[in-house]
ZAMARGU-4260 file (C-alpha; in steps of 0.2 Angstrom, whole numbers, plus 5000, padded with zeros to 4 digits):
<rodrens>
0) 4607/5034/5241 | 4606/5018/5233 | 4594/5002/5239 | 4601/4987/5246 | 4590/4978/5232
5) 4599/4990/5219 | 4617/4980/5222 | 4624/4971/5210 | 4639/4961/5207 | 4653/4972/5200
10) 4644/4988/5213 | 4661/4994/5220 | 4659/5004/5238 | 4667/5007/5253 | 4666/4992/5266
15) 4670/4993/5284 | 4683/4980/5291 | 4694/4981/5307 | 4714/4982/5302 | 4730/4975/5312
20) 4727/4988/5323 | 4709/4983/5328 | 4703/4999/5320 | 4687/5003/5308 | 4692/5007/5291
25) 4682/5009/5274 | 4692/5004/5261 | 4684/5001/5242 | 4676/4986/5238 | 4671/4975/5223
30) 4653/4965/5226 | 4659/4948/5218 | 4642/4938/5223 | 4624/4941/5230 | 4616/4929/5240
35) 4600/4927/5250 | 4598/4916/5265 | 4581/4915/5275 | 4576/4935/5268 | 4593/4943/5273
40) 4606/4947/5259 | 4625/4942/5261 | 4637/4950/5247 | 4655/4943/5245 | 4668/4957/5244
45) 4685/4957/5236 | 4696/4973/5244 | 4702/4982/5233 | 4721/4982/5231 | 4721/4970/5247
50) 4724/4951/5246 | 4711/4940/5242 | 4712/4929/5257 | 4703/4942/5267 | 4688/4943/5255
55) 4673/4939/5265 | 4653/4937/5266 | 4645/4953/5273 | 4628/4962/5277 | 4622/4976/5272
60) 4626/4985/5287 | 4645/4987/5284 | 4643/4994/5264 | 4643/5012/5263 | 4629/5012/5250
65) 4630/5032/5248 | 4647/5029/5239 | 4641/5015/5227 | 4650/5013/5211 | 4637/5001/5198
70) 4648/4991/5186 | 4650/5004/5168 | 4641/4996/5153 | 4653/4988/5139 | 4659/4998/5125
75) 4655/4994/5108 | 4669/4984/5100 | 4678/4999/5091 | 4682/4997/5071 | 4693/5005/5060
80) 4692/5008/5043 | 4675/4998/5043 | 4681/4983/5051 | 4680/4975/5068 | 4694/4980/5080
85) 4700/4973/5097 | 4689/4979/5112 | 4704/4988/5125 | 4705/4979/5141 | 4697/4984/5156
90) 4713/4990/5168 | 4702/4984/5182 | 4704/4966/5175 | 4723/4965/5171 | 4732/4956/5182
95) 4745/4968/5189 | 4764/4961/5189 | 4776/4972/5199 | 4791/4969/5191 | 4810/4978/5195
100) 4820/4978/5180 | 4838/4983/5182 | 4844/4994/5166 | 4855/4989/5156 | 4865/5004/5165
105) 4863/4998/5181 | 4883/4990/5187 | 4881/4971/5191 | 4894/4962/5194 | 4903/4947/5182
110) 4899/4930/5190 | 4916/4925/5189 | 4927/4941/5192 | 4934/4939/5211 | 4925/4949/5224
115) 4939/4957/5239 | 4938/4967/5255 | 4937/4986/5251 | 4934/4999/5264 | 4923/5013/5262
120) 4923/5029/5272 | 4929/5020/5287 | 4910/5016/5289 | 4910/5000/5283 | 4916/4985/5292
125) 4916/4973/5277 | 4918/4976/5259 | 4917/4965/5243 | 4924/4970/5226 | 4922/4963/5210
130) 4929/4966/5194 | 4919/4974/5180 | 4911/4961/5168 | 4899/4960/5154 | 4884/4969/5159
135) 4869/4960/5165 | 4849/4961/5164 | 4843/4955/5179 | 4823/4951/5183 | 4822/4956/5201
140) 4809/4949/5213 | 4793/4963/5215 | 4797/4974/5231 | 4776/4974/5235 | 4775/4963/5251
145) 4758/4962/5249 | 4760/4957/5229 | 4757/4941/5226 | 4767/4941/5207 | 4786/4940/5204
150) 4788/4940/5189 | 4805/4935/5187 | 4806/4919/5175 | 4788/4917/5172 | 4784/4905/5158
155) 4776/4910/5143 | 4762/4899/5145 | 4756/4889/5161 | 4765/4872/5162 | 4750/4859/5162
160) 4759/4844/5168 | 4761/4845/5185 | 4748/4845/5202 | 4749/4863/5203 | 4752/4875/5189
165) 4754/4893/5188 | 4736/4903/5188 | 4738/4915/5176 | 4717/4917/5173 | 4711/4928/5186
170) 4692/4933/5181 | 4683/4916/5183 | 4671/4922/5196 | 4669/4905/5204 | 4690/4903/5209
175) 4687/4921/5215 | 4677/4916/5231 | 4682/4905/5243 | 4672/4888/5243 | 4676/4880/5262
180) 4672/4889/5278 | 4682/4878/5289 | 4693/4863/5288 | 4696/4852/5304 | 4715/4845/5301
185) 4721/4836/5319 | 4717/4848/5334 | 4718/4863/5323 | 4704/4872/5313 | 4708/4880/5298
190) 4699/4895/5289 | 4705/4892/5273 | 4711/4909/5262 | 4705/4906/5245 | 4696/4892/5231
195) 4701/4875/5233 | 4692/4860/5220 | 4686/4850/5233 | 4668/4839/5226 | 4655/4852/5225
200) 4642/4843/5238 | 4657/4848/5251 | 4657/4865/5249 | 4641/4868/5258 | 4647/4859/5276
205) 4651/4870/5291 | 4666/4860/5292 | 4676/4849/5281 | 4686/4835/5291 | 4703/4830/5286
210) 4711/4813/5291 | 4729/4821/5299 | 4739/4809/5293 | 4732/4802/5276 | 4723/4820/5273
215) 4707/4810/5267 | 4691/4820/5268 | 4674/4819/5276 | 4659/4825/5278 | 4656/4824/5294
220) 4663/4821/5311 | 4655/4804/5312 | 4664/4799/5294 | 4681/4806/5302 | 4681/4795/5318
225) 4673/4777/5306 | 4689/4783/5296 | 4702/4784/5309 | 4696/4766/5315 | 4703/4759/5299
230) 4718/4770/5294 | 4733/4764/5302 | 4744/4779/5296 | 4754/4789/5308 | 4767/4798/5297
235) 4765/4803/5277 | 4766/4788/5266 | 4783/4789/5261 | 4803/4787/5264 | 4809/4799/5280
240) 4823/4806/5276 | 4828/4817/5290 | 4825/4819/5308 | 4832/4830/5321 | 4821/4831/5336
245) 4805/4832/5333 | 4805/4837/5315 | 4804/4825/5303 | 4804/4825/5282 | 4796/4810/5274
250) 4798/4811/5251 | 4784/4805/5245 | 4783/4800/5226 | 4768/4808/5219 | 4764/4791/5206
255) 4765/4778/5221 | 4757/4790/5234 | 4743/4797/5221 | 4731/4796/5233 | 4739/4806/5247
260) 4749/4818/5235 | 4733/4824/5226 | 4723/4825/5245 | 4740/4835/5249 | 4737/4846/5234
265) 4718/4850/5238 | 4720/4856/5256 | 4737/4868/5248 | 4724/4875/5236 | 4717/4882/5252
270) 4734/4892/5256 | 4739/4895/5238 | 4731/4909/5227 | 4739/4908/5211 | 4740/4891/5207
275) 4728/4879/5199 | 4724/4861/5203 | 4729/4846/5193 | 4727/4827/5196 | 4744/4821/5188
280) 4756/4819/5201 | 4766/4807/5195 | 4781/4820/5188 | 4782/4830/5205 | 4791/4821/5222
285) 4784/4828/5240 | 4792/4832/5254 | 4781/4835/5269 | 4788/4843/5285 | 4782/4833/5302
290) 4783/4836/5320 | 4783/4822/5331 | 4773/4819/5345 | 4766/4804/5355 | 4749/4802/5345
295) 4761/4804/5328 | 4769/4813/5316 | 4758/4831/5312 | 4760/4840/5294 | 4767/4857/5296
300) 4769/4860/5278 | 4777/4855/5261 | 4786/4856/5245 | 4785/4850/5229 | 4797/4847/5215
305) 4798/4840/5198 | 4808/4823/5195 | 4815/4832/5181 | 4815/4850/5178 | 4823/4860/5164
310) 4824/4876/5172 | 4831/4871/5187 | 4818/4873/5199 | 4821/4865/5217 | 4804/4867/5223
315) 4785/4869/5211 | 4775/4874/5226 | 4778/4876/5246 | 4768/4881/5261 | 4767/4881/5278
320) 4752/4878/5286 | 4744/4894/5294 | 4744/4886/5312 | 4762/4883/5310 | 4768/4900/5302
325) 4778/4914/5309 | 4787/4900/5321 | 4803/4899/5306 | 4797/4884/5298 | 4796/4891/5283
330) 4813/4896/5281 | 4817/4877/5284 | 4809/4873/5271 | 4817/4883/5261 | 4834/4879/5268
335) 4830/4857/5267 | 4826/4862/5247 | 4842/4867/5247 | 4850/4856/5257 | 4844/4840/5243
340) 4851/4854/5228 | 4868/4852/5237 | 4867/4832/5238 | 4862/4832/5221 | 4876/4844/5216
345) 4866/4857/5207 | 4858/4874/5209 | 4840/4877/5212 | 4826/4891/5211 | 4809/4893/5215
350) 4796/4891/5203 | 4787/4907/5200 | 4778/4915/5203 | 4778/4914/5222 | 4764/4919/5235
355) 4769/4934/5246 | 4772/4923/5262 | 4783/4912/5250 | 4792/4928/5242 | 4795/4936/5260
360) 4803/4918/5265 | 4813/4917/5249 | 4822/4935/5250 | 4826/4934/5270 | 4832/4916/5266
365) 4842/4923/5253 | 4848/4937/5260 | 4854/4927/5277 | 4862/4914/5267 | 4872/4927/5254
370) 4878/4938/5271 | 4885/4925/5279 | 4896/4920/5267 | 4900/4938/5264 | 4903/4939/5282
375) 4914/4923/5284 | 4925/4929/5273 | 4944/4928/5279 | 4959/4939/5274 | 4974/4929/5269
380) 4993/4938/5270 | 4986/4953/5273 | 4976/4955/5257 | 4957/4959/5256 | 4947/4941/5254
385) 4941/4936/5237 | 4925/4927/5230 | 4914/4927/5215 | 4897/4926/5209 | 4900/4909/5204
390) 4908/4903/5221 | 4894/4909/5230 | 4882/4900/5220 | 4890/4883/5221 | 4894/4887/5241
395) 4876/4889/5246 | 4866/4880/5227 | 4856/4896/5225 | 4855/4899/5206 | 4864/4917/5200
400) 4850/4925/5197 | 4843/4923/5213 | 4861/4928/5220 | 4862/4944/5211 | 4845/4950/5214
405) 4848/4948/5232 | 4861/4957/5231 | 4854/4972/5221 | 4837/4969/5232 | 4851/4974/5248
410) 4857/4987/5240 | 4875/4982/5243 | 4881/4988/5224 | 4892/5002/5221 | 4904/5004/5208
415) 4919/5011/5212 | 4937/5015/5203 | 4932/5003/5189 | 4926/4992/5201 | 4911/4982/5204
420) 4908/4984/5226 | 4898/4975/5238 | 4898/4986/5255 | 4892/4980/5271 | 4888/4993/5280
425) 4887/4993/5300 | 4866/4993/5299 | 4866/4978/5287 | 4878/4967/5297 | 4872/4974/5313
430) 4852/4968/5307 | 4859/4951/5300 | 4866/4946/5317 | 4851/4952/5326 | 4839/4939/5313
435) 4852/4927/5314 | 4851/4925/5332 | 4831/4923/5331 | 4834/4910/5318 | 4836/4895/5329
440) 4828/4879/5318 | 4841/4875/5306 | 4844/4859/5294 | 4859/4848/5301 | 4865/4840/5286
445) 4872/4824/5296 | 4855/4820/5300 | 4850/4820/5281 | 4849/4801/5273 | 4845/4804/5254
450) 4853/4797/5239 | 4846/4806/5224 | 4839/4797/5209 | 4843/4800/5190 | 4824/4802/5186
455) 4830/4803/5165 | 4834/4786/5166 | 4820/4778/5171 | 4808/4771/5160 | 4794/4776/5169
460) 4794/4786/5186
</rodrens>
């Protein structure tokens, strides 16, 4: 059996940690860093095929040290015919992208061949039809709930304009360990989930404090309170452009609110793993979610999108805060993105790719939004009612990808005497009414104030 002394980073062994269920489990663990404080050795773990928020410091006493893995020495670079070749990849190290791929094979339907009520079996209570089209290769979103890829539109290269960009490096050991135990943001205390750039002499504190309202940081309680005597911010520092009760959007231009938008940025880092931090703001516009309260209006979470984008994204990043989540805020969010997509009179999409929270919200969104149209559907005279690909995208401003993916991710595609089906059976109309009737925070559109500008013209944003 091995030492503790003999652990090393890049040791891989079973670690115990409680699951969902509040029960021990073992699973295999990758030793990322050794440290010692005051004689006793902590080692920070990354779970193997789990997600790296729960990574964590541990002792000794929860590695299994009689299943030790030590890290395998490199090969020597291989040659070939004399000369250098290419070292192979360690699999370990690739960064794994689920990815769906429909075969050319697969029947999708034409985006503008109309779509009509067909019965099927007598098991079905609505039925779409459309006619066959030019065949499709569609990039689906990954199934993997816990995956945080999808791959579906990802650039060739990281776009380096923007406050945060895709991640596509994964190895640098120090993004791989969280660097903030705990963030004080209002009367919540955040454990943040992965690395955020904050300055360095920060990462040390037990606690990071975090002005609520102008998301300033501070060492200490002491700085927090000296701080609040001054700030005289109660909302975000921008344009609200929506309120319904207590929830409240604000748009916040990332060049006249630098300040704030990149303080906005270092606390989403916390909450987004694969994204990495700029300082340019000045191309993105922020739309920050509020609940109102008498002491102000409280951050619930965010989007970002670019003044101009050329692949049509709606939003660059989003995130709802952990104390906020699981409450349908953030399929708001979603649904307010949107909502400015049909004011400006075009269709969106998320950048990619998306976190697993965010490609959870996204498909459910989707999904809901795609059904009930399906579902308001009316017969005229008699015949079956007809609508296309096309319609639906301009009805509800999801881009045709996302549309088609959804519906291929239901299942809801047959083909069917020469024709392209969409069946709703009983169980999906039956679960849709059911989450439908959860859903109770939903975006009025009369209580939306927002005139979109024509960023393209401006000399300068």
């Amino acid at each position: 059996m091995a030492e503790v002394g003999e652990i090393i980073e890049g040791c891989r062994l079973p670690v115990l940690r409680r699951n969902q269920d509040n029960e021990d489990e073992w699973p295999l663990a990758e030793i990322l860093s050794v440290k010692d404080i005051s004689g006793r050795k902590l080692f920070y773990v990354h779970y193997i095929d789990f997600n790296k928020r729960l990574d964590e410091w541990v002792t000794h006493e929860r590695l299994d040290l009689k299943k030790i893995q030590f890290p395998k020495k490199e090969a020597k670079t291989p040659t070939k015919n004399g000369l250098p070749g290419s070292r192979p990849g360690s699999p370990e190290r690739e960064v794994k992208r689920k990815v769906e791929v429909v075969s050319p094979a697969t029947p999708v339907p034409s985006e503008t061949a109309p779509a009509s009520v067909f019965p099927q079996n007598g098991a079905a209570r609505r039925a779409v039809a459309a006619q066959p089209g030019r065949k499709r290769k569609s990039n689906c979103l990954g199934t993997d709930e816990d995956s945080q890829d999808s791959s579906d539109g990802i650039p060739s290269a990281p776009r380096m304009t923007g406050s945060l960009v895709s991640d596509r490096s994964h190895d640098d050991i120090v993004t791989r360990m969280k660097n903030i135990e705990c963030i004080e943001l209002g009367r919540h205390r955040l454990k943040p989930w992965y690395f955020s750039p904050y300055p360095q002499e920060l990462t040390t504190l037990p606690v990071l404090y975090l002005c609520e309202f102008c998301l300033k940081y501070g060492r200490s309680l002491k700085c927090l309170q000296r701080h609040l005597t001054k700030c005289d911010l109660r909302h975000p520092p921008g344009n609200e452009i929506y309120r319904k009760g207590t929830i409240s959007f604000f748009e916040i231009d990332g060049r006249k609110n630098k300040s704030y938008s990149q303080n906005l940025c270092l606390l989403a880092k916390c909450f987004l793993d694969h994204k990495t931090l700029y300082y340019d703001t000045d191309p993105f516009l922020f739309y920050v979610m509020t609940e109102y309260d008498c002491k102000g209006f409280h951050i619930v979470g965010y989007f970002s999108k670019e003044k101009e984008s050329t692949e049509d994204y709606n939003v660059a990043c989003i995130l709802t805060l952990p104390p906020y989540q699981r409450r349908g805020y953030g399929k708001l969010l979603i649904e307010f993105s949107y909502e400015l997509s049909k004011v400006e009179g075009k269709t969106g999409t998320p950048e990619k790719p998306l976190s697993d929270l965010g490609l959870l919200s996204y498909r459910s969104y989707w999904s809901q939004t795609i059904l009930e149209i399906l579902m308001g559907l009316k017969s005229e005279s008699g015949e079956r009612p007809q609508i296309t690909i096309n319609e639906i995208s301009e009805i509800t401003s999801i881009k045709k990808e996302d549309v088609i993916s959804t519906l291929q991710y239901l299942n809801l595609i047959n083909y069917y005497k020469g024709q392209y089906i969409l069946t709703l059976s009983e169980d999906i109309v039956d679960g849709h009414e059911r989450a439908m009737l959860k859903r109770l925070l939903r975006i009025d559109s009369k209580c939306l104030h927002f005139t979109p500008k024509d960023w393209s013209k401006r000399g300068k944003w």
